[in-house]
N, CA, C and O atoms as a GROMACS GRO file, in nm:
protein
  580
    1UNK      N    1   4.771   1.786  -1.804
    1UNK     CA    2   4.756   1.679  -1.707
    1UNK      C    3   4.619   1.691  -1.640
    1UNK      O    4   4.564   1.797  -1.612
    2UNK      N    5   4.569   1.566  -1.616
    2UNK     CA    6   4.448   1.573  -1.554
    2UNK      C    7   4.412   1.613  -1.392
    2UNK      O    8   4.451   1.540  -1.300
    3UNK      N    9   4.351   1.711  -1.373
    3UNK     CA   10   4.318   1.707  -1.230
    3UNK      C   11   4.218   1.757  -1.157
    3UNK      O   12   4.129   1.822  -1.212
    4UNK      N   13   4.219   1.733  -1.023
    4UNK     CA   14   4.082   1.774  -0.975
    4UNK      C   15   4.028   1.974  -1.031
    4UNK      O   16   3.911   2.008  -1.045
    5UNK      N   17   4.116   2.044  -1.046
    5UNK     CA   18   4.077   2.177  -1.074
    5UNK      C   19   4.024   2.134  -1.212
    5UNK      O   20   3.907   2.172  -1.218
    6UNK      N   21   4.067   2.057  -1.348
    6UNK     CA   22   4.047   2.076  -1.482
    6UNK      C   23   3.979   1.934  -1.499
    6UNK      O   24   4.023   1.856  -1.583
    7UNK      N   25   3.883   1.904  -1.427
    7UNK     CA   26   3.798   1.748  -1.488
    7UNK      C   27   3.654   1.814  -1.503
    7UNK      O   28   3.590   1.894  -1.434
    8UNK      N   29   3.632   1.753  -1.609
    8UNK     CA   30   3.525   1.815  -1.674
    8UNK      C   31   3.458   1.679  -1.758
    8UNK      O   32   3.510   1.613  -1.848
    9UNK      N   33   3.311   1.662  -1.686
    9UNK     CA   34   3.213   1.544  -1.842
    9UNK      C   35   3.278   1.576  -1.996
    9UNK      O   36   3.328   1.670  -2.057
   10UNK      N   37   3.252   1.477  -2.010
   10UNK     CA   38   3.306   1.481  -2.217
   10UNK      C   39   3.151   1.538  -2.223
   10UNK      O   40   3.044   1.544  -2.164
   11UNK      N   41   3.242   1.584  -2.369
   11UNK     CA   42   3.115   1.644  -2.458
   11UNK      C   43   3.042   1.619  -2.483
   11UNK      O   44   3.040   1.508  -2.536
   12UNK      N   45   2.878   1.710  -2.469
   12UNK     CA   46   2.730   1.630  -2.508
   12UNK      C   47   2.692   1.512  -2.367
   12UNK      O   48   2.583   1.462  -2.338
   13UNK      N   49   2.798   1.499  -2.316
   13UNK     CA   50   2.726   1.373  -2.159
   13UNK      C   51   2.651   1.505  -2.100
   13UNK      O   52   2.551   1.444  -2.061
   14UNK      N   53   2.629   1.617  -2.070
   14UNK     CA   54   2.557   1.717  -2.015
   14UNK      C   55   2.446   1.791  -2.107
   14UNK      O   56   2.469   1.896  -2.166
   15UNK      N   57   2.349   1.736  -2.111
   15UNK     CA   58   2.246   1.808  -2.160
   15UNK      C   59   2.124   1.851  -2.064
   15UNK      O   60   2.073   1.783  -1.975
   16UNK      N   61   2.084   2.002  -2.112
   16UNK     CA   62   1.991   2.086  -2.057
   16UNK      C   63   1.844   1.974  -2.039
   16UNK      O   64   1.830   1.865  -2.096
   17UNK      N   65   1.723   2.057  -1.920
   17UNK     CA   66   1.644   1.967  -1.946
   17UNK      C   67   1.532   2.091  -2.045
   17UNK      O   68   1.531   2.214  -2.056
   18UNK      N   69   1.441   1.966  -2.110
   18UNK     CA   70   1.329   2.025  -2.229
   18UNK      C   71   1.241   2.076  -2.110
   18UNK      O   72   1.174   2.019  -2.024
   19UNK      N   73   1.272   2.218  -2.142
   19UNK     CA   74   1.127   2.318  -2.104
   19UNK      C   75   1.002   2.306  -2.177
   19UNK      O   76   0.994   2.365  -2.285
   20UNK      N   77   0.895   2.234  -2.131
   20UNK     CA   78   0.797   2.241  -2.200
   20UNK      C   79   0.706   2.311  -2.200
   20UNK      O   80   0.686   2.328  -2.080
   21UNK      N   81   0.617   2.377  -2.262
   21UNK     CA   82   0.506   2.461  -2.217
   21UNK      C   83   0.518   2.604  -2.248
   21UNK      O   84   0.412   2.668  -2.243
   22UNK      N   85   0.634   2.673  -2.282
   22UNK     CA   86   0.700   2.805  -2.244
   22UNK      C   87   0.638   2.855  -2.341
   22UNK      O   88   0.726   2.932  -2.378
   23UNK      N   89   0.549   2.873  -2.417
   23UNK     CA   90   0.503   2.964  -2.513
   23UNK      C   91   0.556   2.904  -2.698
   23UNK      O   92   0.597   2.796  -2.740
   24UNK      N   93   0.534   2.997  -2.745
   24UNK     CA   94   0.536   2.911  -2.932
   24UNK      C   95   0.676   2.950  -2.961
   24UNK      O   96   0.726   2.884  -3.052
   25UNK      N   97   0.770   3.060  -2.894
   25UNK     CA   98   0.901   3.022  -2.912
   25UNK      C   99   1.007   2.973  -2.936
   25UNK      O  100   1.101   2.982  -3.015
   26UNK      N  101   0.950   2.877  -2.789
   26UNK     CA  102   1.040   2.729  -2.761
   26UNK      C  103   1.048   2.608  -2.837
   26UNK      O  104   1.136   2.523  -2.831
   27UNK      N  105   0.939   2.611  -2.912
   27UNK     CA  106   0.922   2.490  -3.011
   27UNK      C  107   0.835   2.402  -2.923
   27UNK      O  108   0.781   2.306  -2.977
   28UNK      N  109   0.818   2.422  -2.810
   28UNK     CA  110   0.766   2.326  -2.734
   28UNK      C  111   0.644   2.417  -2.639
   28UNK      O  112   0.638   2.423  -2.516
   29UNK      N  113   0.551   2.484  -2.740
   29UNK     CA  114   0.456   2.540  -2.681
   29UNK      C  115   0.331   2.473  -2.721
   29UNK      O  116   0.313   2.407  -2.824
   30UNK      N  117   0.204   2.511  -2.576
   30UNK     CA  118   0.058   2.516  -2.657
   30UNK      C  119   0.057   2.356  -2.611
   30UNK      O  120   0.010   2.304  -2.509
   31UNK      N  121   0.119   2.304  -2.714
   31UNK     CA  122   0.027   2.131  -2.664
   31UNK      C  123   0.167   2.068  -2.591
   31UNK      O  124   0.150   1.953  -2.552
   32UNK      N  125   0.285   2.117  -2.569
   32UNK     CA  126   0.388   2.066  -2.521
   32UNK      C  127   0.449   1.965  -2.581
   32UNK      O  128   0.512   1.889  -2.508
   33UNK      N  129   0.447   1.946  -2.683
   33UNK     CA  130   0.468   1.801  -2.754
   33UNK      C  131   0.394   1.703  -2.758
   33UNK      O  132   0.451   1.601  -2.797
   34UNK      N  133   0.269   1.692  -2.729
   34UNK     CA  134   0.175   1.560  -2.703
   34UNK      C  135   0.066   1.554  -2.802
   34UNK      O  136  -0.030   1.477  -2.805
   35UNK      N  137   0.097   1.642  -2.878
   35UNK     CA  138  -0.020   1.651  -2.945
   35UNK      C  139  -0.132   1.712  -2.977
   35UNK      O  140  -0.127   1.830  -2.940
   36UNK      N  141  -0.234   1.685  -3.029
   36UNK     CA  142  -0.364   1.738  -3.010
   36UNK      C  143  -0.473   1.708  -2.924
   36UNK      O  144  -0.532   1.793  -2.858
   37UNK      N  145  -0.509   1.547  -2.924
   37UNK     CA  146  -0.585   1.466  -2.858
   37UNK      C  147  -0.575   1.392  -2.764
   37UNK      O  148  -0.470   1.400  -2.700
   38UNK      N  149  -0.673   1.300  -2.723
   38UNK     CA  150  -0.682   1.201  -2.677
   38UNK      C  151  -0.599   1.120  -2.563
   38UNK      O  152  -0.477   1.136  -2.567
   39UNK      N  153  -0.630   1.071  -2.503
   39UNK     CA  154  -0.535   0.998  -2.370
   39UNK      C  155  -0.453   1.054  -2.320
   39UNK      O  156  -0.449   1.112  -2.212
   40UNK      N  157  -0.347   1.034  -2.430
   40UNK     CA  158  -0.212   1.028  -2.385
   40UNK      C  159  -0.178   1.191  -2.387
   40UNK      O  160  -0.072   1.235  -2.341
   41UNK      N  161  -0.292   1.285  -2.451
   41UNK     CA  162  -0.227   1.371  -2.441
   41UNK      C  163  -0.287   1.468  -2.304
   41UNK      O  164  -0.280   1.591  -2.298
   42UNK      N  165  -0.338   1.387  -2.209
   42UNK     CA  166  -0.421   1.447  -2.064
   42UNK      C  167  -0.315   1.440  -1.957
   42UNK      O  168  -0.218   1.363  -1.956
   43UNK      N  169  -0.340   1.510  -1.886
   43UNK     CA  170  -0.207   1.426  -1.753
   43UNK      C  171  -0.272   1.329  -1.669
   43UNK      O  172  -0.394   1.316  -1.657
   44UNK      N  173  -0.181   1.259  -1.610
   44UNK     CA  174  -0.236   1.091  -1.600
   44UNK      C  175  -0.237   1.042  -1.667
   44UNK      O  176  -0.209   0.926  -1.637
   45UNK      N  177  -0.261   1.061  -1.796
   45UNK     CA  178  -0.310   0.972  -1.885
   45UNK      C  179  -0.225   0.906  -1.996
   45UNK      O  180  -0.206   0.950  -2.110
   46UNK      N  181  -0.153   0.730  -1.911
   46UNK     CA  182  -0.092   0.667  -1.936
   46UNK      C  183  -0.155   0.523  -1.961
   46UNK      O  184  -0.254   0.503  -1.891
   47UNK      N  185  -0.122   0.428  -2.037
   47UNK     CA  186  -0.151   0.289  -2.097
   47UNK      C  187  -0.093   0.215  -2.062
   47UNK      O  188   0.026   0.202  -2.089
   48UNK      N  189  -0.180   0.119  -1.969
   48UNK     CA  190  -0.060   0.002  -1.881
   48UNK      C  191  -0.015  -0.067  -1.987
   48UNK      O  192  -0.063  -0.054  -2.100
   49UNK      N  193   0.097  -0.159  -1.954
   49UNK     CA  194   0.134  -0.205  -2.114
   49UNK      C  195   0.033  -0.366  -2.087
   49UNK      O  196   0.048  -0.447  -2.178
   50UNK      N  197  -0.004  -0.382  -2.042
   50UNK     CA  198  -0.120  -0.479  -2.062
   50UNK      C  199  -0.211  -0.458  -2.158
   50UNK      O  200  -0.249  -0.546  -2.234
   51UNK      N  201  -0.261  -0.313  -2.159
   51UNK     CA  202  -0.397  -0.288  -2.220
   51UNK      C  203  -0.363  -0.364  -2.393
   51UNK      O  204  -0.267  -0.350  -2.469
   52UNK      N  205  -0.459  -0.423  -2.401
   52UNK     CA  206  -0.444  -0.452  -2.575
   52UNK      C  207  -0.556  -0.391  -2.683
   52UNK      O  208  -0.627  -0.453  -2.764
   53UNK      N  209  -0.544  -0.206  -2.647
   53UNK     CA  210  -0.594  -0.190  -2.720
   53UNK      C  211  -0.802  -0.229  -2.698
   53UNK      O  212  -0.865  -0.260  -2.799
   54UNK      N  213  -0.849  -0.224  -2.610
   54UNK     CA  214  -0.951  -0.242  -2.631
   54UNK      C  215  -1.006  -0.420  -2.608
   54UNK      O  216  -1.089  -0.472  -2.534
   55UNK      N  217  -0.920  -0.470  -2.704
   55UNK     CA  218  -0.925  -0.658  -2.702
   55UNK      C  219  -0.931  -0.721  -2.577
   55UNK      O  220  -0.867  -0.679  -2.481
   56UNK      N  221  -1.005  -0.822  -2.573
   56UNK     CA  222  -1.023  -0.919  -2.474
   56UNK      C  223  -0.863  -0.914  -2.423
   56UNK      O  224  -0.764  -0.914  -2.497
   57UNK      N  225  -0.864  -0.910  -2.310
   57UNK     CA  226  -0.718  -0.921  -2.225
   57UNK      C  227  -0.664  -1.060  -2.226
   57UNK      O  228  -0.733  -1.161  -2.210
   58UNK      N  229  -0.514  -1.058  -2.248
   58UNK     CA  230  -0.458  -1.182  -2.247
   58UNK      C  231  -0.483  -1.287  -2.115
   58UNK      O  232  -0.450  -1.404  -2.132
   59UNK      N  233  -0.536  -1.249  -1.992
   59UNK     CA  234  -0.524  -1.298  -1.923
   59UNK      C  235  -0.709  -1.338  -1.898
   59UNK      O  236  -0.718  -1.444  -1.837
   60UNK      N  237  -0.813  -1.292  -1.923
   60UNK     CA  238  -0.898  -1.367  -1.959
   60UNK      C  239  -0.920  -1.510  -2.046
   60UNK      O  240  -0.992  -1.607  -2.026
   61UNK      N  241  -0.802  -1.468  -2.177
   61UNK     CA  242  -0.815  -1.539  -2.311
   61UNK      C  243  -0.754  -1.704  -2.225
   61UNK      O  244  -0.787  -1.813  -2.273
   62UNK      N  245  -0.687  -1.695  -2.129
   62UNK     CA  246  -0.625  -1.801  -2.087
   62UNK      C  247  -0.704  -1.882  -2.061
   62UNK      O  248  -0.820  -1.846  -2.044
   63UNK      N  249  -0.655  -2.063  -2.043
   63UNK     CA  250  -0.736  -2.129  -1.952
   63UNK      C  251  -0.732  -2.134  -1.805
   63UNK      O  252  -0.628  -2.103  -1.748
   64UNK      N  253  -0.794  -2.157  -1.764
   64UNK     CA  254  -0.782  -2.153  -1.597
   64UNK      C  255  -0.855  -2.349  -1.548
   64UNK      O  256  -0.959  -2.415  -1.551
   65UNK      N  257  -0.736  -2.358  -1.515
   65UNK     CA  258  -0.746  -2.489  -1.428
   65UNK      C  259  -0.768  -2.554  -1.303
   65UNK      O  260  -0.657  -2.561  -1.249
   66UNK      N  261  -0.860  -2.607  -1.224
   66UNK     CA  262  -0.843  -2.667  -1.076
   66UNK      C  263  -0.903  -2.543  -0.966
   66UNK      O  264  -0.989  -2.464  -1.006
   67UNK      N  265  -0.850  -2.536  -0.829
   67UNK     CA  266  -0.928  -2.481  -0.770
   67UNK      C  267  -0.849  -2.421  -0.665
   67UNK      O  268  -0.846  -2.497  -0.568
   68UNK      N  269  -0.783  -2.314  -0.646
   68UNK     CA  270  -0.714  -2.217  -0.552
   68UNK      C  271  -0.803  -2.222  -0.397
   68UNK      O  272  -0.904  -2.153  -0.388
   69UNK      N  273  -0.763  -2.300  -0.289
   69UNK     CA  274  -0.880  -2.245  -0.194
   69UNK      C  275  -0.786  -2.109  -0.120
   69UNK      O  276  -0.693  -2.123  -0.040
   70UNK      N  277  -0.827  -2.011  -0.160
   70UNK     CA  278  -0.732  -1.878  -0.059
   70UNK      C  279  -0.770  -1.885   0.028
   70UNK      O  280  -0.776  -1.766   0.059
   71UNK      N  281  -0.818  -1.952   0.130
   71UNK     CA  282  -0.885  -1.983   0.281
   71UNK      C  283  -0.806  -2.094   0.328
   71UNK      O  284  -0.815  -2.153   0.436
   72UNK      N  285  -0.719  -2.116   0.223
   72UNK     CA  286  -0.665  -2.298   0.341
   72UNK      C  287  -0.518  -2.252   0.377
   72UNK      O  288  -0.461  -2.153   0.331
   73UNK      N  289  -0.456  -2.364   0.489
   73UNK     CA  290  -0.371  -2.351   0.546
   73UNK      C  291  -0.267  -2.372   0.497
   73UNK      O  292  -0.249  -2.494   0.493
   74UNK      N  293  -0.154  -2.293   0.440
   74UNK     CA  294  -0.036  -2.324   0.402
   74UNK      C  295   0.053  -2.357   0.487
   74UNK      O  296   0.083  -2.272   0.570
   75UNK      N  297   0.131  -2.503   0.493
   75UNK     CA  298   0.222  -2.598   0.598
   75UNK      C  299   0.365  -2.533   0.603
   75UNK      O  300   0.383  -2.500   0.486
   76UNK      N  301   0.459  -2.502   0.663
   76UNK     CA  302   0.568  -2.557   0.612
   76UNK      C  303   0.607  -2.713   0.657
   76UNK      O  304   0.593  -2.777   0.761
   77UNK      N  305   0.661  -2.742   0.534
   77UNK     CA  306   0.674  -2.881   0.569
   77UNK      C  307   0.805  -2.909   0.592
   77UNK      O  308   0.898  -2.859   0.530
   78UNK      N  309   0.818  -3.029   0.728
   78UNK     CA  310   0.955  -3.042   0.746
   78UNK      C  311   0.937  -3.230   0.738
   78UNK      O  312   0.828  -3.286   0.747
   79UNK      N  313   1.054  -3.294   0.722
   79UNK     CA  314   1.060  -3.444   0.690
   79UNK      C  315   1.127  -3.488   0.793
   79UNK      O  316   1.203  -3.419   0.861
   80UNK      N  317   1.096  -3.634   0.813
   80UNK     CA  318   1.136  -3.707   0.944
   80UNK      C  319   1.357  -3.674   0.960
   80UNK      O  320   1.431  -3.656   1.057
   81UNK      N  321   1.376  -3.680   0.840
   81UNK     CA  322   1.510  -3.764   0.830
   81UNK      C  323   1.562  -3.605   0.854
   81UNK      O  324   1.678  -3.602   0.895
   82UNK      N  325   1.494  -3.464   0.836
   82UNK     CA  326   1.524  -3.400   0.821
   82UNK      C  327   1.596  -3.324   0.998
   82UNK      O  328   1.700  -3.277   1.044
   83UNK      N  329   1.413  -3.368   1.052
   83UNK     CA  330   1.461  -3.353   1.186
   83UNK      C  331   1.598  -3.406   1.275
   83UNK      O  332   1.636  -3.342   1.374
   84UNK      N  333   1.646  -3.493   1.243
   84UNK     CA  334   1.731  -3.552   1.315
   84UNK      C  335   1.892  -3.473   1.283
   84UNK      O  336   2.004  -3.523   1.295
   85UNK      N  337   1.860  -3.352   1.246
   85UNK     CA  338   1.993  -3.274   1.276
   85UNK      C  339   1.992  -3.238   1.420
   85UNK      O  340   2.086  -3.242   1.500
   86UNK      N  341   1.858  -3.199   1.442
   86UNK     CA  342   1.853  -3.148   1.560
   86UNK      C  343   1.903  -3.260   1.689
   86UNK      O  344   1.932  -3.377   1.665
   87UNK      N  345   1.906  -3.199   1.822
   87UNK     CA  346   1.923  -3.242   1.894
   87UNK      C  347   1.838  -3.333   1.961
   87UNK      O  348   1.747  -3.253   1.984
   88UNK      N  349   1.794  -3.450   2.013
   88UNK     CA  350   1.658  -3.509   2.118
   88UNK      C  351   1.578  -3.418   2.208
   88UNK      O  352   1.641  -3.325   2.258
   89UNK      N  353   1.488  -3.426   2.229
   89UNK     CA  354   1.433  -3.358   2.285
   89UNK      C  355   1.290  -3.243   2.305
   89UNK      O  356   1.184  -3.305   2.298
   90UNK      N  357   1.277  -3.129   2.322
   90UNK     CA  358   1.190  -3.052   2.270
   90UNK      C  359   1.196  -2.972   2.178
   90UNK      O  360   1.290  -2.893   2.185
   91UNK      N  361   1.119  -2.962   2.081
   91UNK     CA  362   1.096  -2.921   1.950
   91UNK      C  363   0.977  -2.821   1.902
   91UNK      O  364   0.862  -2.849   1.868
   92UNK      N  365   1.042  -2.700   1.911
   92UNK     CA  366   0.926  -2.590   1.857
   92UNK      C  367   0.930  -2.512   1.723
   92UNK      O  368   1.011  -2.546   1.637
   93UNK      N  369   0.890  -2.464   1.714
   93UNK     CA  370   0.889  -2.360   1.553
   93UNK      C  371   1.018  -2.281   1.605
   93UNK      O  372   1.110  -2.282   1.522
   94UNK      N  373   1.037  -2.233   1.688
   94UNK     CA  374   1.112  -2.162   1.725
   94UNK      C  375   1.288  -2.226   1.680
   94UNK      O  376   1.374  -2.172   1.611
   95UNK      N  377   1.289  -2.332   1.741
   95UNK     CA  378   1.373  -2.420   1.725
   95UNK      C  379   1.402  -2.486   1.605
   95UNK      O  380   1.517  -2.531   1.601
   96UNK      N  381   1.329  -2.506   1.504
   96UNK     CA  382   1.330  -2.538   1.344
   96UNK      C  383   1.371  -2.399   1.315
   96UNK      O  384   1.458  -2.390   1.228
   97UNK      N  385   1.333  -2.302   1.362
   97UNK     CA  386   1.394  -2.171   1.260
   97UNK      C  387   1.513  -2.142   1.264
   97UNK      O  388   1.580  -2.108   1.166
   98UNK      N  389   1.561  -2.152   1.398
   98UNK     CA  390   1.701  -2.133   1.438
   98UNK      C  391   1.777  -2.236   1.372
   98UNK      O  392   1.882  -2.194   1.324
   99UNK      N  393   1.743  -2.405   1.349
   99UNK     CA  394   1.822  -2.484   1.270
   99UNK      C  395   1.845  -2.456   1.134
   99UNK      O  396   1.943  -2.490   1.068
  100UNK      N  397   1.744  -2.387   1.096
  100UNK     CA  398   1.725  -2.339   0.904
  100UNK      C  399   1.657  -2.484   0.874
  100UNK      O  400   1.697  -2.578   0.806
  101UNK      N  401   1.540  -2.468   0.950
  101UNK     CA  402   1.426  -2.590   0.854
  101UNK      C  403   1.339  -2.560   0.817
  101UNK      O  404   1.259  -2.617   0.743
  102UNK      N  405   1.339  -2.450   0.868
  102UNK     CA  406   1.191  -2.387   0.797
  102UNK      C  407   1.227  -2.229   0.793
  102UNK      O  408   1.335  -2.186   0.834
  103UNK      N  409   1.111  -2.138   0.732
  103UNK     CA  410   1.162  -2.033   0.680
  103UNK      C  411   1.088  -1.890   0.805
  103UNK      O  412   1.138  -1.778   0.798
  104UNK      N  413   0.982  -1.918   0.899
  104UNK     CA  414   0.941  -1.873   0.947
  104UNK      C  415   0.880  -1.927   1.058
  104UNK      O  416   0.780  -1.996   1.037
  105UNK      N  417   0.922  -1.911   1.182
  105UNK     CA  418   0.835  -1.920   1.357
  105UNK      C  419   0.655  -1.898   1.353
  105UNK      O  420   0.563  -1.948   1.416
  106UNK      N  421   0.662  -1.828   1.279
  106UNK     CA  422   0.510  -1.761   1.268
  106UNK      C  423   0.402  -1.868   1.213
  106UNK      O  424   0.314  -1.923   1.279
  107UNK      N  425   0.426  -1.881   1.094
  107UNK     CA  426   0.364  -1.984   0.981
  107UNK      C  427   0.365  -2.116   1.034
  107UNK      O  428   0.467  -2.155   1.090
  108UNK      N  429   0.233  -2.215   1.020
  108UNK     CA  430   0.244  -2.344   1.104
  108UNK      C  431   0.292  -2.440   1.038
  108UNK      O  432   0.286  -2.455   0.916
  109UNK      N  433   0.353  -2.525   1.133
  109UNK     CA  434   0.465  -2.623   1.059
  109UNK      C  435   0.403  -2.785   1.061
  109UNK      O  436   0.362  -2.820   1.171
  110UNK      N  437   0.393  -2.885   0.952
  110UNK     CA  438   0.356  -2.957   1.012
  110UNK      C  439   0.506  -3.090   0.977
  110UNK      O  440   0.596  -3.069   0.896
  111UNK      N  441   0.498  -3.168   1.030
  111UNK     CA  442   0.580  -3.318   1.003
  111UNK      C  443   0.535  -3.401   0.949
  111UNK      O  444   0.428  -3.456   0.976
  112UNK      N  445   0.661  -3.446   0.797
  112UNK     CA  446   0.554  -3.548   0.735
  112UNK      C  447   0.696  -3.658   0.752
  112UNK      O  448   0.816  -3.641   0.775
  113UNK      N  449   0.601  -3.784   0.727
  113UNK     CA  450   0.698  -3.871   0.792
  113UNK      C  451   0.796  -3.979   0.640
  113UNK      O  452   0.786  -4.100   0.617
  114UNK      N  453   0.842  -3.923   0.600
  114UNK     CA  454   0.941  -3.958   0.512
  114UNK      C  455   1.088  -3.956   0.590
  114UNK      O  456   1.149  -3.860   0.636
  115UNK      N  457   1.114  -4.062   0.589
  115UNK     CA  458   1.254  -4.097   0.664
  115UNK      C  459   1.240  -4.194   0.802
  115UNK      O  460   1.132  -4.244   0.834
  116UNK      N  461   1.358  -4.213   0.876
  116UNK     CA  462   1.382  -4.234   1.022
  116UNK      C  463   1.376  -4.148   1.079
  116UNK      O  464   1.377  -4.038   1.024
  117UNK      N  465   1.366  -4.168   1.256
  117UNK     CA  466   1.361  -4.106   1.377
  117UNK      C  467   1.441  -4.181   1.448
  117UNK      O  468   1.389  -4.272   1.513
  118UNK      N  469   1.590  -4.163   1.454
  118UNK     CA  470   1.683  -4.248   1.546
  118UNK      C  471   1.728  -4.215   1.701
  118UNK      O  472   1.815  -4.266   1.772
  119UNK      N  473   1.566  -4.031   1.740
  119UNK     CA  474   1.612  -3.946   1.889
  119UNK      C  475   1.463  -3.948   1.912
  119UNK      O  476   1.370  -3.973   1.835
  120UNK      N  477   1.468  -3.915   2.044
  120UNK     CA  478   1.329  -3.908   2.086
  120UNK      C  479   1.319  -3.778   2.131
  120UNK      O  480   1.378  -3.729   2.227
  121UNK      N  481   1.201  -3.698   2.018
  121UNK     CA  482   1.142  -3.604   2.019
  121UNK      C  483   1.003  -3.551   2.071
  121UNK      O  484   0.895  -3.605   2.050
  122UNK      N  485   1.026  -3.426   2.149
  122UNK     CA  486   0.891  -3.407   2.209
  122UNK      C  487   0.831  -3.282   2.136
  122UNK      O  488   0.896  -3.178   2.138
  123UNK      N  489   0.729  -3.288   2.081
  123UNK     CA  490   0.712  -3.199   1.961
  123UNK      C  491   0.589  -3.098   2.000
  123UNK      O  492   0.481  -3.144   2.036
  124UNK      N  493   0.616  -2.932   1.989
  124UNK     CA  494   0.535  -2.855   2.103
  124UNK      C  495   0.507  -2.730   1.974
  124UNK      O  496   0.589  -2.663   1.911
  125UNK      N  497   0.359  -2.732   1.967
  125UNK     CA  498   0.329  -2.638   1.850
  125UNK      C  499   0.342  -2.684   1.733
  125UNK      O  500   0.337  -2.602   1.641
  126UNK      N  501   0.363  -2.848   1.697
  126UNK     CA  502   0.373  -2.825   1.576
  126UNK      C  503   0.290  -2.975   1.505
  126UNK      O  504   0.288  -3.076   1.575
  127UNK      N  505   0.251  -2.976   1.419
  127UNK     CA  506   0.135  -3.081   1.363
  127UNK      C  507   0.218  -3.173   1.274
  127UNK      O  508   0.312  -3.128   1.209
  128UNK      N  509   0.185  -3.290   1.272
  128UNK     CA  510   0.242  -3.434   1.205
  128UNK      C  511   0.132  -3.487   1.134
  128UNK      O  512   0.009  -3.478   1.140
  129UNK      N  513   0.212  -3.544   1.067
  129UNK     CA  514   0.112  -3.659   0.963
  129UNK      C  515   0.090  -3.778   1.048
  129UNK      O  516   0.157  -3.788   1.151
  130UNK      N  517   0.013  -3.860   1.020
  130UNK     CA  518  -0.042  -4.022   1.071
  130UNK      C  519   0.079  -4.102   1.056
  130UNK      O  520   0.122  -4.133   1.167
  131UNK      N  521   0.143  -4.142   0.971
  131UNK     CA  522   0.316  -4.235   0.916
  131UNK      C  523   0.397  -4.127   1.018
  131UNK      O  524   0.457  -4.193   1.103
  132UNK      N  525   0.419  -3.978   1.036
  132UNK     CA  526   0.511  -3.921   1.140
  132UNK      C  527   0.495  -3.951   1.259
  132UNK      O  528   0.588  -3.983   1.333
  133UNK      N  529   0.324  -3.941   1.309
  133UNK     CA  530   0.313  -3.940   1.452
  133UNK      C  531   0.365  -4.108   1.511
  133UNK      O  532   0.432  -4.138   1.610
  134UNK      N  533   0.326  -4.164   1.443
  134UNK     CA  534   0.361  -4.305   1.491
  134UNK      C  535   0.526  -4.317   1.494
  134UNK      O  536   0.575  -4.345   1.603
  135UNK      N  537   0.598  -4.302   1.406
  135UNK     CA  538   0.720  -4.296   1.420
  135UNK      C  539   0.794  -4.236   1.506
  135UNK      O  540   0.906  -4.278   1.532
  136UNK      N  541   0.731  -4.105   1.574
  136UNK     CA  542   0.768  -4.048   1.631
  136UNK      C  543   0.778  -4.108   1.800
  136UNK      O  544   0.882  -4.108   1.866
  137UNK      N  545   0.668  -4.147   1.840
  137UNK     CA  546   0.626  -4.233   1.923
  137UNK      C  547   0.701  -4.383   1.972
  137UNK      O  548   0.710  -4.436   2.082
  138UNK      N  549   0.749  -4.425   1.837
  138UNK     CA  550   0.746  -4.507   1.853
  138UNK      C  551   0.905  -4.495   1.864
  138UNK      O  552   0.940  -4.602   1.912
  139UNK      N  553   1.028  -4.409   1.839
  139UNK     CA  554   1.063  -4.361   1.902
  139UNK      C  555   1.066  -4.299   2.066
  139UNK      O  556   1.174  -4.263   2.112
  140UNK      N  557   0.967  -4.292   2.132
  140UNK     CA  558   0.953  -4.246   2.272
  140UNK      C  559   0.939  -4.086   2.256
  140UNK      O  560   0.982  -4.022   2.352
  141UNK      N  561   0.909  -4.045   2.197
  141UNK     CA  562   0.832  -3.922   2.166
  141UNK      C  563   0.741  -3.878   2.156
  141UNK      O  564   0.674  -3.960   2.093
  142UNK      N  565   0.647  -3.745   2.187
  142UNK     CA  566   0.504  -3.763   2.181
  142UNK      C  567   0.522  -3.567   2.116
  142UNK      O  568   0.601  -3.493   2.057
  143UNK      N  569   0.381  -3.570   2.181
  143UNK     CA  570   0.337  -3.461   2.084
  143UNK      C  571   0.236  -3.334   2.187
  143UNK      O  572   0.132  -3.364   2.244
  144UNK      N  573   0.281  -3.235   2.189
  144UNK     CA  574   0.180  -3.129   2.269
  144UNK      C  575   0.141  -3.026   2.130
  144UNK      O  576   0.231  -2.964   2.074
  145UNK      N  577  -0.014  -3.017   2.082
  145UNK     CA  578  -0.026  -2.894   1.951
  145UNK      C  579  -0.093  -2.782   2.022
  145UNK      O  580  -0.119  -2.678   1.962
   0.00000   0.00000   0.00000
């Protein structure tokens, strides 16, 4: 019967670890298994699996399209129709995060105006499009950035 005194791994699931290095005995003396030469046989000395060998890198060989500016401002964007879960009133980053409209307080938010505005919103810290701001307004809402 099985029990905690007599449980034991099956056979072969427990193997020793390879001593390397130990002299010409072990089978695993002198070069440790690596060989004679070159790279792989230095310590450190590993091959990202990118490398191709010498060859132009796959990621040169590519085309590259258009123009990344890493200097510009990434929005989160929130939509008119979107706002109107919220309540009337004042409206901060703070307050979109807590609704789940946006993903971060920190990061600047702006309003683009796709949809209705059926509350009048006063909007504090946060930037609109030209079609939002008017809507917004025109609603009875305004804007402090």
């Amino acid at each position: 019967m099985l029990e905690l005194s007599n449980l034991a791994p099956p056979r072969g699931a427990k193997k020793s670890r390879k001593r390397v290095g130990r002299g010409p005995g072990s089978g695993m003396g002198k070069t440790s298994g690596r060989g004679e030469n070159g790279q792989k046989s230095r310590s450190g000395g590993s091959i990202q699996p990118w490398f191709e060998g010498g060859g132009f890198p796959l990621t040169q060989r590519l085309p590259k399209r258009g123009f990344k500016n890493i200097w510009g401002t990434k929005y989160q964007v929130v939509n008119l129709d979107r706002l109107n879960k919220l309540e009337g009133g004042e409206v901060t980053p703070e307050s979109l995060r807590a609704a789940g409209l946006i993903a971060s307080a920190k990061r600047p938010v702006k309003v683009l105006g796709d949809g209705a505005v059926d509350k009048s919103f006063n909007l504090k810290g946060i930037k609109a499009s030209k079609s939002a701001a008017e809507k917004i307004q025109a609603a009875g809402g305004k804007f402090e950035v």
